[in-house]
TIDREN-971094 format. One record per residue (C-alpha): residue number from 1; residue in three letters; x, y, z. Coordinates in Angstrom, 2 decimals, padded with zeros to 5 digits. Layout:
<recs>
<rec num="NUM" residu="ALA" u="X" v="Y" w="Z"/>
...
</recs>
This chain:
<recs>
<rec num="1" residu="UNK" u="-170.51" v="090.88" w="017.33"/>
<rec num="2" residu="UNK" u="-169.40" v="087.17" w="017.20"/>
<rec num="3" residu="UNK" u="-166.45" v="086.90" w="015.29"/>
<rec num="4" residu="UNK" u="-166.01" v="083.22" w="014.17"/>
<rec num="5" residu="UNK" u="-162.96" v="082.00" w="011.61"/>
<rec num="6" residu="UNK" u="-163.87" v="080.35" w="008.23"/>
<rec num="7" residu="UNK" u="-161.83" v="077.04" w="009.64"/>
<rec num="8" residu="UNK" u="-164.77" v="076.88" w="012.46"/>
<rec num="9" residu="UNK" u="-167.63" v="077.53" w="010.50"/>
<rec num="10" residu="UNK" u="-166.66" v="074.77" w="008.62"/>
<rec num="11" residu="UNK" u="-166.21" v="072.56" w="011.27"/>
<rec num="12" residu="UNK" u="-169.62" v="073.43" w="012.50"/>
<rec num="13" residu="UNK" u="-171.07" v="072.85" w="009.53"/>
<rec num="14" residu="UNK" u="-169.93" v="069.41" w="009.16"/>
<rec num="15" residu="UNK" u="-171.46" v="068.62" w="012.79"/>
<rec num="16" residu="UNK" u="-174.69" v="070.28" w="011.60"/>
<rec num="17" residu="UNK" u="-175.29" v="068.47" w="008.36"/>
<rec num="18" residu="UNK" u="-174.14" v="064.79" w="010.55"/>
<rec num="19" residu="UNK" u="-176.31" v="066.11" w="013.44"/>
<rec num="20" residu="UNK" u="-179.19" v="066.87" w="010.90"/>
<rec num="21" residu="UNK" u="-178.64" v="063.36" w="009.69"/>
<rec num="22" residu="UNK" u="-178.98" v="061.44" w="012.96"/>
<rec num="23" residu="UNK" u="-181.70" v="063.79" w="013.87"/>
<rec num="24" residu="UNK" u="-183.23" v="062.34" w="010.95"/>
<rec num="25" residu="UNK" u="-182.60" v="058.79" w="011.57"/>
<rec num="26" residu="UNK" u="-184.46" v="058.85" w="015.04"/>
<rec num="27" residu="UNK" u="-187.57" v="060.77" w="013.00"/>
<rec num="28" residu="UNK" u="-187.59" v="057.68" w="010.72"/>
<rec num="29" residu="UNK" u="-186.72" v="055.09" w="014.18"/>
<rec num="30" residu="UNK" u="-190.25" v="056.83" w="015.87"/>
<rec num="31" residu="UNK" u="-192.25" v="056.37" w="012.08"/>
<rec num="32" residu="UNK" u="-191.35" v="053.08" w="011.50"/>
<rec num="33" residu="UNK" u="-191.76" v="051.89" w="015.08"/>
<rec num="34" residu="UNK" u="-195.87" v="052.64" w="014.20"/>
<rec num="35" residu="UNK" u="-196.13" v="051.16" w="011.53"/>
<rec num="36" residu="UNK" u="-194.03" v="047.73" w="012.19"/>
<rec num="37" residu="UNK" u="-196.36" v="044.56" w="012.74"/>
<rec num="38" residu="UNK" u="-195.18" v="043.95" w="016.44"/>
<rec num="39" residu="UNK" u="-195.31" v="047.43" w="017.22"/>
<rec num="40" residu="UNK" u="-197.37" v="047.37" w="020.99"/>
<rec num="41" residu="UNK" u="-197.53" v="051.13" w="021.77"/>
<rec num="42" residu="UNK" u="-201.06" v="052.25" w="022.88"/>
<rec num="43" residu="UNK" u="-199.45" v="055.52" w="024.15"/>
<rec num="44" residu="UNK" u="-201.45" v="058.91" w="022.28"/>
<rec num="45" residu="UNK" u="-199.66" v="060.02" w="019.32"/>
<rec num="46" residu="UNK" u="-199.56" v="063.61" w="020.32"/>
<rec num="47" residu="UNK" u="-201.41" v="066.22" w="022.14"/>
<rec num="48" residu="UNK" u="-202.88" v="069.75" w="021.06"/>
<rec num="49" residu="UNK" u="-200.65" v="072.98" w="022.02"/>
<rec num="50" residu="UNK" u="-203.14" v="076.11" w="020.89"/>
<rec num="51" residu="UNK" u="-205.83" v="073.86" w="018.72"/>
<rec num="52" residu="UNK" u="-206.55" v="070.72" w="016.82"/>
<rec num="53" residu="UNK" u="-203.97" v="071.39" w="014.02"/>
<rec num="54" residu="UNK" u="-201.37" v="072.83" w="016.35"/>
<rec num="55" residu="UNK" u="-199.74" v="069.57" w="017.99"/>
<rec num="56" residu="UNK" u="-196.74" v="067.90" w="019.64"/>
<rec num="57" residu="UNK" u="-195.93" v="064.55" w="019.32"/>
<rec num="58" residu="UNK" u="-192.83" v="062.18" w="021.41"/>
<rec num="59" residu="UNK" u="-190.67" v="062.22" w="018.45"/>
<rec num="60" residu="UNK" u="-190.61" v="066.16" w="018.64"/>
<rec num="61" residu="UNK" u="-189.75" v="066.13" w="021.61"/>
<rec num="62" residu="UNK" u="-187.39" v="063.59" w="022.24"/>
<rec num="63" residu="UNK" u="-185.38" v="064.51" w="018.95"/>
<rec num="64" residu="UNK" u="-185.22" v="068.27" w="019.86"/>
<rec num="65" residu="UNK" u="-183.72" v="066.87" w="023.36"/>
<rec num="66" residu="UNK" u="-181.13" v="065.12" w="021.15"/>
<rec num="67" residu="UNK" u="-179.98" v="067.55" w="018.95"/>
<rec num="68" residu="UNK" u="-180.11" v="070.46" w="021.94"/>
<rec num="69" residu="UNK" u="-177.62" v="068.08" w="024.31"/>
<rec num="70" residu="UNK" u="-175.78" v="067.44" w="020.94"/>
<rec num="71" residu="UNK" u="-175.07" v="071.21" w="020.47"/>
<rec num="72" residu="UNK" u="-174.79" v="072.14" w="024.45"/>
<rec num="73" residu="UNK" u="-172.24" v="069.02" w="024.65"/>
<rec num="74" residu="UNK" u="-170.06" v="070.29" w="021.84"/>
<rec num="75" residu="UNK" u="-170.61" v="074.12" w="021.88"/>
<rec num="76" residu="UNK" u="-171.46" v="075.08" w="025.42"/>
<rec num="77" residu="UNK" u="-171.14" v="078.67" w="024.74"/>
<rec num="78" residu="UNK" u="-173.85" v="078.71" w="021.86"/>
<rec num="79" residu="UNK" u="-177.47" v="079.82" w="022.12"/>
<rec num="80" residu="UNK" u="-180.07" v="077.05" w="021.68"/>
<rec num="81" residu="UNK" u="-183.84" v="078.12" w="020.57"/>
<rec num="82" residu="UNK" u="-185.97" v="075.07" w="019.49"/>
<rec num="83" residu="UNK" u="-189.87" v="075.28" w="018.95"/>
<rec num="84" residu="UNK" u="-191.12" v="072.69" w="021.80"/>
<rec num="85" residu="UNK" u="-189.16" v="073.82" w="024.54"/>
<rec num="86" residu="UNK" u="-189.71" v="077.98" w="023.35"/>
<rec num="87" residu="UNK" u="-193.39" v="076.73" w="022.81"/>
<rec num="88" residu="UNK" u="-193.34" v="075.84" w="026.48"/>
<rec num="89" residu="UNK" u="-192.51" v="078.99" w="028.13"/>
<rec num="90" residu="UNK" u="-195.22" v="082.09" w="028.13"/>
<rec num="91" residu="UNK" u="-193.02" v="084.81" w="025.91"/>
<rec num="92" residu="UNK" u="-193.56" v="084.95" w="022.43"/>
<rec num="93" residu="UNK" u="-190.46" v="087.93" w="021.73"/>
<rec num="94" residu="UNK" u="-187.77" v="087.32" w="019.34"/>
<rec num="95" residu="UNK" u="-184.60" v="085.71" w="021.22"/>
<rec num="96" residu="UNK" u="-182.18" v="085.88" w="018.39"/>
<rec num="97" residu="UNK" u="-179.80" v="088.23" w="018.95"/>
<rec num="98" residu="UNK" u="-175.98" v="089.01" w="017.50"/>
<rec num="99" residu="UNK" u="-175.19" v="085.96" w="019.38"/>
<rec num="100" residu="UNK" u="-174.27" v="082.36" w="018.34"/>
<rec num="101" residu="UNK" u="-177.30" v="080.83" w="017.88"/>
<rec num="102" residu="UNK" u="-178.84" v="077.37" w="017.19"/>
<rec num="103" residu="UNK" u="-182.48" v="077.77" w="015.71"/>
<rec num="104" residu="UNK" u="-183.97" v="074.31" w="015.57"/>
<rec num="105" residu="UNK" u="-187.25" v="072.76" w="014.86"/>
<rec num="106" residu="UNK" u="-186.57" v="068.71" w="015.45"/>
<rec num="107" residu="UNK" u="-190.11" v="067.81" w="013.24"/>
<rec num="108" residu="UNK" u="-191.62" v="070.22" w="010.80"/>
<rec num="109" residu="UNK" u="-194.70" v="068.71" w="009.72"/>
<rec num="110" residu="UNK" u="-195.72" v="067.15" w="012.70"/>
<rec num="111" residu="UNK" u="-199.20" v="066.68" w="011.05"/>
<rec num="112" residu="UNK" u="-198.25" v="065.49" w="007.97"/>
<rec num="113" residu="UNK" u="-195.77" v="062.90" w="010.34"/>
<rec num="114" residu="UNK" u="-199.26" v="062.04" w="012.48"/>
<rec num="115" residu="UNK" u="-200.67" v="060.15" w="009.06"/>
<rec num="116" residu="UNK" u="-197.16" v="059.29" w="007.79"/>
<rec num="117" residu="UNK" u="-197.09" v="062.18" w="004.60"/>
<rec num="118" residu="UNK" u="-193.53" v="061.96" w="003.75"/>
<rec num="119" residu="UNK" u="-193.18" v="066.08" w="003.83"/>
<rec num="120" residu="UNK" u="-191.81" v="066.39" w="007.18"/>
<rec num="121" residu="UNK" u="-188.39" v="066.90" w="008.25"/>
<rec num="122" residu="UNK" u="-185.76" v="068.35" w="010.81"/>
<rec num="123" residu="UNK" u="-184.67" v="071.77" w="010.34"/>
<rec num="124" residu="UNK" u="-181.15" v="072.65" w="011.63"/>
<rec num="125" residu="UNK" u="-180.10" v="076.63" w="011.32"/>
<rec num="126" residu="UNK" u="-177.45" v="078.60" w="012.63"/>
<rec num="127" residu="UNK" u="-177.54" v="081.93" w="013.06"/>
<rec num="128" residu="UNK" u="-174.69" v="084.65" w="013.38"/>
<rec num="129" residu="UNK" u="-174.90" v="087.92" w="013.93"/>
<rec num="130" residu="UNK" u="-178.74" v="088.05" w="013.16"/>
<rec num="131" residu="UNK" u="-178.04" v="086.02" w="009.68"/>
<rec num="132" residu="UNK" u="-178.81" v="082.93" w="009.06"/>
<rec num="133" residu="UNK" u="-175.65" v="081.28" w="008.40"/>
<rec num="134" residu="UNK" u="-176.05" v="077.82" w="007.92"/>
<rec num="135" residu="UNK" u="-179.17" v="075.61" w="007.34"/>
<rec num="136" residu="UNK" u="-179.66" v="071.68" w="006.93"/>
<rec num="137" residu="UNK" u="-182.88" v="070.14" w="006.47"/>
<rec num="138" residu="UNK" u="-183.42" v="066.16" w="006.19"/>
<rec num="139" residu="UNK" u="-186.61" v="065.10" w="004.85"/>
<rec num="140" residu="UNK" u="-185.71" v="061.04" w="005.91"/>
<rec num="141" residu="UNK" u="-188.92" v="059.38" w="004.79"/>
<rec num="142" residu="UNK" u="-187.88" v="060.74" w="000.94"/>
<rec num="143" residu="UNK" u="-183.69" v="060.72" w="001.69"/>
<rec num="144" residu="UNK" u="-183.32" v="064.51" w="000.84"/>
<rec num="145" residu="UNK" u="-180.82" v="066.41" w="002.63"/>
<rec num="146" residu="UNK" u="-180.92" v="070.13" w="001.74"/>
<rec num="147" residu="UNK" u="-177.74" v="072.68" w="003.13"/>
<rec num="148" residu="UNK" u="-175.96" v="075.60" w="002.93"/>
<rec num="149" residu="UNK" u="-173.43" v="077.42" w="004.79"/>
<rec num="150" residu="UNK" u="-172.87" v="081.03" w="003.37"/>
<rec num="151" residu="UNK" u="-169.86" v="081.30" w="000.85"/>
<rec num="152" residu="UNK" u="-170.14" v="077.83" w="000.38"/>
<rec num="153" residu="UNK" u="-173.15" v="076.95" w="-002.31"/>
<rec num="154" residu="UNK" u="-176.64" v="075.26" w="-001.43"/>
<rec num="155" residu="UNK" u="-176.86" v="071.21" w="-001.94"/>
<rec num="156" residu="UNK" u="-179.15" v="068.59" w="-002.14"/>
<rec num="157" residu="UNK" u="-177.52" v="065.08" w="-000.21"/>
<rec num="158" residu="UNK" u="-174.61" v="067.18" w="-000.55"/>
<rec num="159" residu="UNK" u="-173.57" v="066.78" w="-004.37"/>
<rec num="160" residu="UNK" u="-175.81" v="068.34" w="-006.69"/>
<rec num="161" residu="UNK" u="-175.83" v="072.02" w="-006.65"/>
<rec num="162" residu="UNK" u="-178.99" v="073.88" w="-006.09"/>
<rec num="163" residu="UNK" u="-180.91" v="075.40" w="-007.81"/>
<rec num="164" residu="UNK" u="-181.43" v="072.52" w="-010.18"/>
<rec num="165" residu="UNK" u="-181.16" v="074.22" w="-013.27"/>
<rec num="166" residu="UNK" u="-178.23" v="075.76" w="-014.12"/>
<rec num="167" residu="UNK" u="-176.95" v="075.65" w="-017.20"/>
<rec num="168" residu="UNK" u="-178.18" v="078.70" w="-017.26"/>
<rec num="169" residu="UNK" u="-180.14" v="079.11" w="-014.09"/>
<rec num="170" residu="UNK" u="-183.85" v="080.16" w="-016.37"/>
<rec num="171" residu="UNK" u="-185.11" v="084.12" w="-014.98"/>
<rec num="172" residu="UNK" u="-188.28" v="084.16" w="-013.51"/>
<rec num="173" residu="UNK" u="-191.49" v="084.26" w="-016.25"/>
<rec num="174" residu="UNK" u="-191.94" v="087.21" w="-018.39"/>
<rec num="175" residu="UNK" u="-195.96" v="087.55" w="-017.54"/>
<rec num="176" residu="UNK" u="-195.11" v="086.06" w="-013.54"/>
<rec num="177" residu="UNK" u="-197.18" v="084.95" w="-011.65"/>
<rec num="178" residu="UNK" u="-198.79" v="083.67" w="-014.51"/>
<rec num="179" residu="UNK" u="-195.75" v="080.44" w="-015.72"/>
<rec num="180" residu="UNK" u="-194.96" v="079.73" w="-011.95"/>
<rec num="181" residu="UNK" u="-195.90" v="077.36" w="-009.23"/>
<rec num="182" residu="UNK" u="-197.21" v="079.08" w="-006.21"/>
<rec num="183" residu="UNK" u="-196.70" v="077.77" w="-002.51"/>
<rec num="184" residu="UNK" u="-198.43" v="078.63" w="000.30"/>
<rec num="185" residu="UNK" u="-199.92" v="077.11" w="003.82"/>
<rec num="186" residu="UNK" u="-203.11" v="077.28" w="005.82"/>
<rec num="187" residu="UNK" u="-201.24" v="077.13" w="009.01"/>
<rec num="188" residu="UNK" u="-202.75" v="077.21" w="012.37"/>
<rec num="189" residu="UNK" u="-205.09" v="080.35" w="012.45"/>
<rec num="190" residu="UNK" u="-208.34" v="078.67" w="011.97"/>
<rec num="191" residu="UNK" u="-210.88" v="080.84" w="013.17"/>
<rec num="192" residu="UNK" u="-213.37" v="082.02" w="010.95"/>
<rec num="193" residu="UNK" u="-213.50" v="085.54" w="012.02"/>
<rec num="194" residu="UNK" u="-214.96" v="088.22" w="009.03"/>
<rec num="195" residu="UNK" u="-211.35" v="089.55" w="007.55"/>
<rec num="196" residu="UNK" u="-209.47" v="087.64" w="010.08"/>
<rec num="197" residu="UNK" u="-205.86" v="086.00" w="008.50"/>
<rec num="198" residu="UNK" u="-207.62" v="082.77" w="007.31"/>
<rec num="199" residu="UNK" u="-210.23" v="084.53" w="005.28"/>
<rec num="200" residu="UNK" u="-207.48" v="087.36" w="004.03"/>
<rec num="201" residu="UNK" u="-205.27" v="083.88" w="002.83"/>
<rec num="202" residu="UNK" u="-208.23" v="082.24" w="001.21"/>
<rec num="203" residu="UNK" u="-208.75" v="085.77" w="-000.74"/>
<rec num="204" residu="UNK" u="-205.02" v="085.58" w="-002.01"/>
<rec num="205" residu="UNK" u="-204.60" v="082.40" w="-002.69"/>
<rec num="206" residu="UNK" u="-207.81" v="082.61" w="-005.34"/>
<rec num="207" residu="UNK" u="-206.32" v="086.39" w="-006.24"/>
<rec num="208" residu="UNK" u="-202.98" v="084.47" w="-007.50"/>
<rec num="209" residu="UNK" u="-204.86" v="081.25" w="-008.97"/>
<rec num="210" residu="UNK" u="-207.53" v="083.12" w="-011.22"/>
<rec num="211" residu="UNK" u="-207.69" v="083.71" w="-014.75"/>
<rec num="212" residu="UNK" u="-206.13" v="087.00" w="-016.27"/>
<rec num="213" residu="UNK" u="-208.62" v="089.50" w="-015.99"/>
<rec num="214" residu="UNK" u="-210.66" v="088.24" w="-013.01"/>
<rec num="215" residu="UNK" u="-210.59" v="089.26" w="-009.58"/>
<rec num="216" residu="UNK" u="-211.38" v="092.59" w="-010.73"/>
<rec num="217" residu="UNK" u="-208.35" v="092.30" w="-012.81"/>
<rec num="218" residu="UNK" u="-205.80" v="091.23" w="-010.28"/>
<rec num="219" residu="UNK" u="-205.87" v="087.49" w="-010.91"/>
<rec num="220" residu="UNK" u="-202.73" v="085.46" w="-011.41"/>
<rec num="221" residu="UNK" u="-203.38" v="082.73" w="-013.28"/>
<rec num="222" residu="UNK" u="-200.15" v="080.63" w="-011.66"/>
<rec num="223" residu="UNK" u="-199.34" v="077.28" w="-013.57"/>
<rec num="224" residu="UNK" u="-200.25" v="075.90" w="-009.71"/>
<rec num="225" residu="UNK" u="-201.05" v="075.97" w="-006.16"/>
<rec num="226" residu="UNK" u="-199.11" v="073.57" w="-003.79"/>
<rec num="227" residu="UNK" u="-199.17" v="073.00" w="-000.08"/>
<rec num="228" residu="UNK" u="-196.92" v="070.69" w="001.29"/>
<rec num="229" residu="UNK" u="-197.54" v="071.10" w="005.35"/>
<rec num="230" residu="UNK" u="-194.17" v="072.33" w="005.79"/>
<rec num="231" residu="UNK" u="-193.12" v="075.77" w="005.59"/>
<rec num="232" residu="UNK" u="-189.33" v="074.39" w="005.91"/>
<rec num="233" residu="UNK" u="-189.46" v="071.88" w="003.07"/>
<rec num="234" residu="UNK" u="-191.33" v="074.53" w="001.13"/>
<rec num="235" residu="UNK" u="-188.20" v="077.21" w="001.11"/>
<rec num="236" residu="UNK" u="-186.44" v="073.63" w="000.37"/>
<rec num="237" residu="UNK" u="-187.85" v="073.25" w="-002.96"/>
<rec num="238" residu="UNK" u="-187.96" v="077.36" w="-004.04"/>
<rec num="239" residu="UNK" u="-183.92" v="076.64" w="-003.71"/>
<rec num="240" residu="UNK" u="-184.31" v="073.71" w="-005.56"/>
<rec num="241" residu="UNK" u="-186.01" v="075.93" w="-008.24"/>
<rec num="242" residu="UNK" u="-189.06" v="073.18" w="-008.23"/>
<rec num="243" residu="UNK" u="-191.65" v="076.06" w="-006.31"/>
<rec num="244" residu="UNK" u="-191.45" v="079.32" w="-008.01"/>
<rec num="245" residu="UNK" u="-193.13" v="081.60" w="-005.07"/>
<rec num="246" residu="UNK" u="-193.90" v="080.77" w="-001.50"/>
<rec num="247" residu="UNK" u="-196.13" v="083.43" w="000.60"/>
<rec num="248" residu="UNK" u="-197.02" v="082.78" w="004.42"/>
<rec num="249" residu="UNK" u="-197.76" v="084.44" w="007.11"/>
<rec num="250" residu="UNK" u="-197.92" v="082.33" w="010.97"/>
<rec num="251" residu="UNK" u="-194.63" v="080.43" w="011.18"/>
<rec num="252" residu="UNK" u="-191.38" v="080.88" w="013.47"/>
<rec num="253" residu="UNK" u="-187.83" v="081.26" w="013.11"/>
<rec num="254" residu="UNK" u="-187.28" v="077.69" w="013.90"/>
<rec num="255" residu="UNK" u="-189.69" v="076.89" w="010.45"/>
<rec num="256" residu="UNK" u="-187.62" v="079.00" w="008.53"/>
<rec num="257" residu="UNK" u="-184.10" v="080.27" w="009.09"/>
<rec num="258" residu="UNK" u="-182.52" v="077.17" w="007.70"/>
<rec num="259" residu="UNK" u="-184.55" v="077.47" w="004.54"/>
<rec num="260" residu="UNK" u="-183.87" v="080.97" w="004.30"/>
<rec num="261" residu="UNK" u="-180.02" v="079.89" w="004.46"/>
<rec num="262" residu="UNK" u="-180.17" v="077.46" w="001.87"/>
<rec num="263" residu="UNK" u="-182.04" v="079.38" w="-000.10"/>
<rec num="264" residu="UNK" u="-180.19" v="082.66" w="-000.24"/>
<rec num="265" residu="UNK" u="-177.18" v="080.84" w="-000.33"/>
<rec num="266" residu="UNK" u="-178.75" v="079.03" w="-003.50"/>
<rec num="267" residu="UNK" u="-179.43" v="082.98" w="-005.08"/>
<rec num="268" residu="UNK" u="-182.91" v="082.87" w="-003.60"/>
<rec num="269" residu="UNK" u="-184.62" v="086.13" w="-002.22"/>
<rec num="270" residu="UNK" u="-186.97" v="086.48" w="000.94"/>
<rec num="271" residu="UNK" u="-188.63" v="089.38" w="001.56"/>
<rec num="272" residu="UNK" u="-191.78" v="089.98" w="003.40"/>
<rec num="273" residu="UNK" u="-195.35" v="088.91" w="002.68"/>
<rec num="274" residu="UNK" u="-197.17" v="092.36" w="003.26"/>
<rec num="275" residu="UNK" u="-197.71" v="094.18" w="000.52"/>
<rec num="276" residu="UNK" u="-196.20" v="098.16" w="001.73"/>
<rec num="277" residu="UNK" u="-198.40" v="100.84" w="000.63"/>
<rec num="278" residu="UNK" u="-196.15" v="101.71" w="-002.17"/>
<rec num="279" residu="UNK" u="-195.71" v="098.12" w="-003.41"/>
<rec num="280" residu="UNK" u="-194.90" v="099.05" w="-007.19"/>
<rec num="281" residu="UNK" u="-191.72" v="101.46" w="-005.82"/>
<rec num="282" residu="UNK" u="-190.94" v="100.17" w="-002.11"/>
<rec num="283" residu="UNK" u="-187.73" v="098.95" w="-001.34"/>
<rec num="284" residu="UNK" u="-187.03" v="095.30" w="-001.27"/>
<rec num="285" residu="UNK" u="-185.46" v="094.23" w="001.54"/>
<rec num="286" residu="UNK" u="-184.38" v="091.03" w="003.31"/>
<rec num="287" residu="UNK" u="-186.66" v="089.35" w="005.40"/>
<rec num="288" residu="UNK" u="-186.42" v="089.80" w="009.41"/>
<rec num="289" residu="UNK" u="-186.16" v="086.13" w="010.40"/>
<rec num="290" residu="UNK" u="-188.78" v="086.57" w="013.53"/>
<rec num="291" residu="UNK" u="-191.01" v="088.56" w="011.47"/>
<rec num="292" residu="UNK" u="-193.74" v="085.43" w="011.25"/>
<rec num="293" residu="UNK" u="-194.21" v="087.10" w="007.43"/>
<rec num="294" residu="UNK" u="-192.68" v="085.47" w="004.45"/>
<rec num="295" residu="UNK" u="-192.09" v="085.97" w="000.67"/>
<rec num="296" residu="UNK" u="-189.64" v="083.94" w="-001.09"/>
<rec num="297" residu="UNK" u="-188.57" v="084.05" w="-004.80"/>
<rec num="298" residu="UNK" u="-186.63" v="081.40" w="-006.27"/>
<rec num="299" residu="UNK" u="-182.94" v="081.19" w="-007.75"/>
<rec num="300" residu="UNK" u="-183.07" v="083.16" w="-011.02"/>
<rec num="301" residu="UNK" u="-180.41" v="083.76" w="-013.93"/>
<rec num="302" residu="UNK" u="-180.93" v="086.96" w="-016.32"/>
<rec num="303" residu="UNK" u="-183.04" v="087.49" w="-019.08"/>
<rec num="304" residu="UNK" u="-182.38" v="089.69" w="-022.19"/>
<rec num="305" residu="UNK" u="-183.70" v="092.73" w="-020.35"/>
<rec num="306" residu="UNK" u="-182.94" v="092.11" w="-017.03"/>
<rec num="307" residu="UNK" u="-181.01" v="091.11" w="-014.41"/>
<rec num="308" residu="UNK" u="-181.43" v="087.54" w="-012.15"/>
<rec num="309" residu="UNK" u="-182.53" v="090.54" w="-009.31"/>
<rec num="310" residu="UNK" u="-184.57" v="092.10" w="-011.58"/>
<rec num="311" residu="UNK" u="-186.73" v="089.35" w="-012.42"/>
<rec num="312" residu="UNK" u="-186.84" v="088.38" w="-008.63"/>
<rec num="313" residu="UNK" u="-188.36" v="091.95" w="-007.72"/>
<rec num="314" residu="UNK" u="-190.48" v="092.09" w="-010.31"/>
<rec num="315" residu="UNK" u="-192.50" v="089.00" w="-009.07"/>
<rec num="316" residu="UNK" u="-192.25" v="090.15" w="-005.53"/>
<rec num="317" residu="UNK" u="-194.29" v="093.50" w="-007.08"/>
<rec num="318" residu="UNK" u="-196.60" v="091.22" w="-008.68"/>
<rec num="319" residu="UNK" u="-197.13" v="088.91" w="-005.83"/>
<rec num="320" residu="UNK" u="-197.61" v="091.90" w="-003.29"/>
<rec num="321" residu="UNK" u="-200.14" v="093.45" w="-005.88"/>
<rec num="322" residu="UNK" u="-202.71" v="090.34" w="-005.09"/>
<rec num="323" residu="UNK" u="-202.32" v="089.34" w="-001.73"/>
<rec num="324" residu="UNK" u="-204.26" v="090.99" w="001.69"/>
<rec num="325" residu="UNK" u="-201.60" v="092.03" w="004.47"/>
<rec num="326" residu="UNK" u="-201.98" v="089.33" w="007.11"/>
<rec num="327" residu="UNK" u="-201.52" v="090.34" w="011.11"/>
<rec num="328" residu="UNK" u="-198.91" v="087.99" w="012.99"/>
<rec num="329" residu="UNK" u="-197.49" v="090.83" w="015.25"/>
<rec num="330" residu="UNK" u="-194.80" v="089.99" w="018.61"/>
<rec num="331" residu="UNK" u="-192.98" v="091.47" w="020.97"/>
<rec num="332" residu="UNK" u="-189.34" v="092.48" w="019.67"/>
<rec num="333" residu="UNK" u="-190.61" v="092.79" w="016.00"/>
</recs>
């Protein structure tokens, strides 16, 4: 096990959060390069990995090469996994291990980046011991800086405490998910095959958003549905308290294990998106980061029956009640 002192963790969190910063600054150099008046490029904004959706673009790869010779240059002996150059090999097994690790994805939102949508960002994690330690994510286009490192609070641009309400931090609604906004992506998996994981997230989605009573008496009736194209700015905002509930299934480590550090650093809780068998009674445990299956809960304070937990788990029943199991097996997992 990697044994590293509170003095260097904070030192390394103080180079992640400036790295995640300058990391930023070059996403915002590459936007504003295409859209300035003497801008001459005629190169192709990006090219298709797996389909028309899943893409790559120069400023993902040039910024991942700058924050992964940032990292080598001052920790040599620390793992680096970032999406374009794991994307590149042929494995698709989980690489984190107990090991110091760096778990980077340089543009999440690469799509909503192609037509200039301000939700996209750089996602910075590290990960010790199989826990995501620390996570900064800059969203530059809309100046918000989002980080954590464990024992040390959750922040947005580094002075106002997440969650955003705290005084007290509200539990989540008594008749949840009905009183809560509800996240969730359409991510890559297009095909249209009969029960295939689009057509099982199209199902839950309209299981959560339906009035009480329908869906043979399963639907949710959530205040909302939002998508923002970014599964890492989406755990953002549950630790900012703004999204209630995020369920996905599709994304990597590098989309989410800084997210999942702010956001259990902020009192957050992830779990997974498949409903067990016994949902009402399972066990809820913490999410496996390279488990590609994702249910997050926001920050919640107590109510006059129950706990801040409590309330969290409760919703996770509920949530796992309406939604199909969705199939994003790997190797490792």
């Amino acid at each position: 096990m990697a044994e590293i002192s509170p003095q260097e963790l904070d030192e390394i969190y103080e180079f992640a959060v400036q790295l995640g910063k300058d990391a930023g600054q070059l996403l915002m150099d590459f936007a504003k390069a295409r859209w300035g008046e003497t801008s001459t490029s005629r190169e192709p904004l990006f090219s298709e990995k797996e389909n028309a959706v899943d893409i790559v673009t120069k400023a993902d790869e040039d910024v991942e090469a700058f924050i992964q010779s940032s990292i080598e240059s001052k920790y040599p002996t620390h793992k680096f996994i970032g999406e374009e150059t794991y994307s590149k090999g042929s494995s698709r097994a989980y690489l984190i291990d107990a090991s110091p690790t760096w778990c980077v994805d340089p543009l999440d939102g690469t799509v909503n980046y192609t037509h200039l949508f301000p939700m996209f960002c750089v996602s910075i994690a590290f990960v010790v011991n199989n826990e995501a330690t620390i996570g900064v994510i800059y969203a530059p286009f809309m100046n918000q800086l989002f980080s954590a490192c464990k024992g040390r609070g959750a922040w947005l641009n580094e002075t106002q405490r997440l969650p955003l309400l705290r005084s007290p931090v509200p539990p989540m609604p008594a008749h949840a998910p009905g009183g809560c906004i509800f996240s969730c992506e359409w991510g890559k998996d297009r095909r249209d095959v009969p029960d295939g994981n689009l057509h099982r997230k199209v199902e839950s989605f309209v299981n959560m958003a339906a009035e009480v009573g329908g869906r043979g008496g399963i639907g949710g009736m959530v205040h909302g549905v939002r998508s923002l194209g970014s599964a890492t700015l989406d755990l953002a905002y549950v630790a900012m308290g703004s999204f209630d509930i995020w369920w996905e299934g599709g994304c990597w480590e590098w989309d989410v294990s800084a997210g999942v550090a702010i956001l259990q650093e902020a009192g957050g809780l992830v779990t997974t998106a498949n409903p067990p068998a016994d949902y009402a009674t399972a066990e809820i445990t913490d999410v496996q980061l390279g488990s590609r299956l994702y249910l997050a809960i926001r920050p919640a304070g107590p109510s006059d029956t129950e706990s801040g937990r409590q309330t969290q788990e409760r919703v996770v029943r509920e949530v796992w009640k309406r939604v199909r199991e969705l199939d994003y097996t790997r190797p490792g997992i």
